[in-house]
C-alpha beads as a LAMMPS data file, in Angstrom:
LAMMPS data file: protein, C-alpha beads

171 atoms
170 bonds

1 atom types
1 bond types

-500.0 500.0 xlo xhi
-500.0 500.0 ylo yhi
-500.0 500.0 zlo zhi

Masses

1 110.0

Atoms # bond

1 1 1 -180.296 -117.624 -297.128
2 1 1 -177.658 -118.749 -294.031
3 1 1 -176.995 -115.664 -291.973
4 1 1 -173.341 -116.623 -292.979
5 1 1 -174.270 -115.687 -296.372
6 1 1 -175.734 -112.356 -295.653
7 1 1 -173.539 -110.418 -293.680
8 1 1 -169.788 -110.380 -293.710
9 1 1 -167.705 -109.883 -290.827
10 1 1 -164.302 -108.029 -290.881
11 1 1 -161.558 -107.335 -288.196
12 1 1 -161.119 -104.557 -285.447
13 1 1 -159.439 -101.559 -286.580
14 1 1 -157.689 -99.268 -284.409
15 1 1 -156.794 -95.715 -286.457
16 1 1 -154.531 -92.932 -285.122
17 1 1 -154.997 -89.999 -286.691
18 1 1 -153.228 -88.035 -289.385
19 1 1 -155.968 -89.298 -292.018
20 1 1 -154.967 -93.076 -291.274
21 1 1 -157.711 -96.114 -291.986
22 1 1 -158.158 -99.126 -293.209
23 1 1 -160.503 -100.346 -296.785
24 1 1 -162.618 -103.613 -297.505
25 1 1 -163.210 -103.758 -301.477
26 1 1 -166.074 -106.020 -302.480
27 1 1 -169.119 -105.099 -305.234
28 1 1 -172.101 -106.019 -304.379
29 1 1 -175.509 -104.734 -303.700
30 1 1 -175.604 -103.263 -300.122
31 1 1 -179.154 -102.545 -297.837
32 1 1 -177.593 -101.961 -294.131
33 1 1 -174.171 -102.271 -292.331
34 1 1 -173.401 -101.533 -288.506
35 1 1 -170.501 -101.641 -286.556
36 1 1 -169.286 -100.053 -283.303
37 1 1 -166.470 -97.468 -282.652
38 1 1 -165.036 -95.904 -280.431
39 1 1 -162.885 -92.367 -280.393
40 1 1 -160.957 -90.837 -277.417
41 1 1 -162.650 -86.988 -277.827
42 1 1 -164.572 -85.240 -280.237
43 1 1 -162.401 -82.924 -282.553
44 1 1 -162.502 -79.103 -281.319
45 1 1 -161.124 -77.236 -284.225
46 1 1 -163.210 -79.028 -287.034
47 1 1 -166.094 -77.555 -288.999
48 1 1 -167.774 -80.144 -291.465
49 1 1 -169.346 -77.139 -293.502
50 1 1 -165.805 -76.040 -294.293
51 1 1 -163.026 -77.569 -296.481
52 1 1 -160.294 -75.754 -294.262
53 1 1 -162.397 -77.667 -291.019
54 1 1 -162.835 -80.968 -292.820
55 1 1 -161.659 -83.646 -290.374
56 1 1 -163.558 -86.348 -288.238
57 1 1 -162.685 -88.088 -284.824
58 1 1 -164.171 -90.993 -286.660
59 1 1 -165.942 -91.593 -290.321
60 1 1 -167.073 -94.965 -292.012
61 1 1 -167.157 -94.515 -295.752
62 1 1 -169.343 -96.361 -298.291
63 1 1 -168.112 -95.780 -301.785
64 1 1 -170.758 -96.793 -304.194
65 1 1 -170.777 -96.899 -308.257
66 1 1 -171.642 -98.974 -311.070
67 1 1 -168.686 -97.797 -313.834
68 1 1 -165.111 -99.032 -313.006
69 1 1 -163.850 -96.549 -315.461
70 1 1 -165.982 -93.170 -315.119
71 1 1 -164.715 -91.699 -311.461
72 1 1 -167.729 -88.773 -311.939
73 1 1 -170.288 -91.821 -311.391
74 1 1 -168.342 -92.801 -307.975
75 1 1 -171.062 -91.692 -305.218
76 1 1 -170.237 -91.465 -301.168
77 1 1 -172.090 -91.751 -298.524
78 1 1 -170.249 -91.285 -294.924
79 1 1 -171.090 -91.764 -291.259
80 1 1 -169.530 -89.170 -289.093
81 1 1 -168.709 -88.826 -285.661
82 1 1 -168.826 -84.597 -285.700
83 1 1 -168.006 -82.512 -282.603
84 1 1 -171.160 -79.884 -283.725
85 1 1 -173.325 -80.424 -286.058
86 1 1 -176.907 -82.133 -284.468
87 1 1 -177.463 -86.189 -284.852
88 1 1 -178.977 -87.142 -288.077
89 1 1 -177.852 -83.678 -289.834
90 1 1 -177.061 -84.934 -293.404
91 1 1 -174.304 -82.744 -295.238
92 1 1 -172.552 -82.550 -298.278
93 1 1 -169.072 -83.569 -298.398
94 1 1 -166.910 -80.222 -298.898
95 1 1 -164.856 -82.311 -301.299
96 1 1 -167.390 -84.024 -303.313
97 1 1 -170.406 -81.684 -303.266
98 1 1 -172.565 -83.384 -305.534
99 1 1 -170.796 -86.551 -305.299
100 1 1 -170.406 -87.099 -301.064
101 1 1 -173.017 -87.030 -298.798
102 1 1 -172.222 -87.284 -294.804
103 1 1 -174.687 -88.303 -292.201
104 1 1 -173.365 -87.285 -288.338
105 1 1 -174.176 -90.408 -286.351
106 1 1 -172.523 -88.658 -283.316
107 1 1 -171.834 -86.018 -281.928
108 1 1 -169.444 -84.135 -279.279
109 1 1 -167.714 -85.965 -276.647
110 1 1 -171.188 -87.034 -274.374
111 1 1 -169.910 -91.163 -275.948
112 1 1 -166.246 -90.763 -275.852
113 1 1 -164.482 -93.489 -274.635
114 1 1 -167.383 -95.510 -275.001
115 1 1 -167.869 -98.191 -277.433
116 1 1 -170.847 -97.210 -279.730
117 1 1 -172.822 -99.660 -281.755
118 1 1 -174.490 -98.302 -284.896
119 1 1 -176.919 -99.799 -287.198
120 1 1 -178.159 -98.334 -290.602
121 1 1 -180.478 -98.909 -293.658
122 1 1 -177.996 -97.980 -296.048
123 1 1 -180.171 -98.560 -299.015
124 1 1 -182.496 -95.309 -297.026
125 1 1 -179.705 -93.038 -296.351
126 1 1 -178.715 -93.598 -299.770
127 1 1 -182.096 -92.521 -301.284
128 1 1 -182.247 -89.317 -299.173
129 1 1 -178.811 -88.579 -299.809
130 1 1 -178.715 -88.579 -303.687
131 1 1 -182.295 -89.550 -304.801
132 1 1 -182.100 -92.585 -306.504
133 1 1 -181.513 -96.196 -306.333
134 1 1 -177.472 -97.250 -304.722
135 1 1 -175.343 -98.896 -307.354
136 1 1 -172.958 -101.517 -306.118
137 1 1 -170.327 -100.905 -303.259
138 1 1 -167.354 -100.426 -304.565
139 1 1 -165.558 -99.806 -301.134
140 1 1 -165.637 -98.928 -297.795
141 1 1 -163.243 -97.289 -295.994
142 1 1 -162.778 -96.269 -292.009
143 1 1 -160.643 -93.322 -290.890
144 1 1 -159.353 -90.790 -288.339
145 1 1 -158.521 -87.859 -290.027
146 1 1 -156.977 -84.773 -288.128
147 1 1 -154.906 -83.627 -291.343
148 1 1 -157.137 -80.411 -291.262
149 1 1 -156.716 -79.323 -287.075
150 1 1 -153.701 -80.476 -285.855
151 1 1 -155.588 -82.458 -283.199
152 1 1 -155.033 -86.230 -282.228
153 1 1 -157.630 -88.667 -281.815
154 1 1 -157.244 -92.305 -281.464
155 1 1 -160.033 -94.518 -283.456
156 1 1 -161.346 -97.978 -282.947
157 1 1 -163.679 -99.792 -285.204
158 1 1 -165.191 -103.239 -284.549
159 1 1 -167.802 -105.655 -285.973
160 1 1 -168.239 -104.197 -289.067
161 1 1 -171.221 -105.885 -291.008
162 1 1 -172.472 -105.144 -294.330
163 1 1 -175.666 -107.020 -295.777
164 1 1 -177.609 -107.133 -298.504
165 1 1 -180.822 -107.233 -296.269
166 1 1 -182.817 -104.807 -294.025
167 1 1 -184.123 -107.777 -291.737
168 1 1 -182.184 -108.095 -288.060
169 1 1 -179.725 -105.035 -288.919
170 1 1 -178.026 -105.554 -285.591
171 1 1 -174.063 -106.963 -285.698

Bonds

1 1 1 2
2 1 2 3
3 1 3 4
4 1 4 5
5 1 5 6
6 1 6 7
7 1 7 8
8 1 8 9
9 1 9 10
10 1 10 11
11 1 11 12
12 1 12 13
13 1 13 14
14 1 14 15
15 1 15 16
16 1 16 17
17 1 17 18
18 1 18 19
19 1 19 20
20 1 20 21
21 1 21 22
22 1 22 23
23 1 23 24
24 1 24 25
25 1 25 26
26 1 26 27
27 1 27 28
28 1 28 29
29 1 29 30
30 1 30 31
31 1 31 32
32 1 32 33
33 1 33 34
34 1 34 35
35 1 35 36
36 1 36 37
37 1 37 38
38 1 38 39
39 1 39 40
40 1 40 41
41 1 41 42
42 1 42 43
43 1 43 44
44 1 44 45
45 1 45 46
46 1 46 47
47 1 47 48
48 1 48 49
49 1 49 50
50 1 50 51
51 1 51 52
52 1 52 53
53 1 53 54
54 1 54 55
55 1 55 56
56 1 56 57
57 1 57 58
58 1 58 59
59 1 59 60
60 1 60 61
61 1 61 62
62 1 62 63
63 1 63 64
64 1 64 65
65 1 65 66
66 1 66 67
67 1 67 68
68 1 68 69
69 1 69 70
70 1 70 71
71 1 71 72
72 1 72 73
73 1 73 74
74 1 74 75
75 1 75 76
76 1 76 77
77 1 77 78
78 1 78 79
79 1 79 80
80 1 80 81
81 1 81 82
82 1 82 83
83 1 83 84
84 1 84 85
85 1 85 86
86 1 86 87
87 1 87 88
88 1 88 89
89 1 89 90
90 1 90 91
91 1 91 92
92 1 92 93
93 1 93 94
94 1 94 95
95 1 95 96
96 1 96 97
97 1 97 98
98 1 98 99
99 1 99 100
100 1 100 101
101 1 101 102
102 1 102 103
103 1 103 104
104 1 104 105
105 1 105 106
106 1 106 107
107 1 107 108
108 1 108 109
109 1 109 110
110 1 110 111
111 1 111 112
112 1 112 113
113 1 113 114
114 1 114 115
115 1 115 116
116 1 116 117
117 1 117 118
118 1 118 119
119 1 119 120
120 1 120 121
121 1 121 122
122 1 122 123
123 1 123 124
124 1 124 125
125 1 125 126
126 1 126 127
127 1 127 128
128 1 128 129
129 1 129 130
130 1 130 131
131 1 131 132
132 1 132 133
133 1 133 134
134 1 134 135
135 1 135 136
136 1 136 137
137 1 137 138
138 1 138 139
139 1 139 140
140 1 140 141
141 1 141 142
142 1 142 143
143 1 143 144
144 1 144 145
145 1 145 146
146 1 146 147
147 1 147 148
148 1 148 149
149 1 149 150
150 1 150 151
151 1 151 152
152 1 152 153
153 1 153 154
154 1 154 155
155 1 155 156
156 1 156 157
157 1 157 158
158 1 158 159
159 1 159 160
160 1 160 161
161 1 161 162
162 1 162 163
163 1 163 164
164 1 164 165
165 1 165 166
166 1 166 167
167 1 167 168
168 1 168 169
169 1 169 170
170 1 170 171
């Protein structure tokens, strides 16, 4: 299959915070995505093990589900740019417990200011996260979200990706 046809490419996004973002709907079957982003600093005041601490410099959300109508089948999985939890630490969301997984990609302000590429097998981060198989994508979302702290963060999110195939994962 073309390239063309395997991976989609969408615009930059730039997100300043107070929980603002940007979504691209499609359903489909989904095996990796990457992007880059970049965020001015790290949060100080967030905890991601804590509802009252729940905010992000910088998260990429991948909304996955096979009902339209049944919202408890809706499962999450979302990258995180944390300011203190370790790399790869996998966490459940504080909102959805059973039904939100987040995955810190980075973490603290050692990449601020820098553009960061990422690359993921989303079908394997979707396993680990929940067990089983993905359903479709329903969604993806990007945000800065300093609703929780207070704090302000500028966001930018670029060459975002999404493909149904593991080979060449790079944007």
């Amino acid at each position: 299959m073309p390239a063309g046809r395997q991976r989609q490419r969408l615009p930059g996004l730039r997100c300043e915070a107070d929980g603002s973002g940007g979504r691209h709907r499609r359903h489909r079957r989904l095996a990796s995505a990457g992007w880059r982003w970049q965020v001015s600093a790290a949060l100080t005041g967030a905890d991601a093990t804590k509802k009252a601490g729940d905010d992000y410099a910088a998260r990429l959300y991948l909304v996955f589900s096979n009902s339209r109508w049944n919202p408890l089948a809706v499962r999450t999985l979302v990258y995180i740019w944390d300011n203190k939890l370790p790399v790869g630490t996998m966490v459940p969301s504080t909102w959805a417990l059973k039904r939100g997984r987040m995955v810190v990609l980075r973490s603290g302000d050692l990449d601020a200011g820098r553009w960061v590429t990422e690359s993921r097998n989303v079908h394997t981060d979707f396993v680990d996260a929940f067990g089983y198989e993905p359903p479709a994508l329903r969604a993806l979302v990007v945000a800065a979200d300093t609703d929780q702290t207070g704090e302000r963060v500028t966001t930018f999110f670029d060459d975002i990706y999404l493909s149904r195939s593991t080979d060449n994962p790079q944007p």
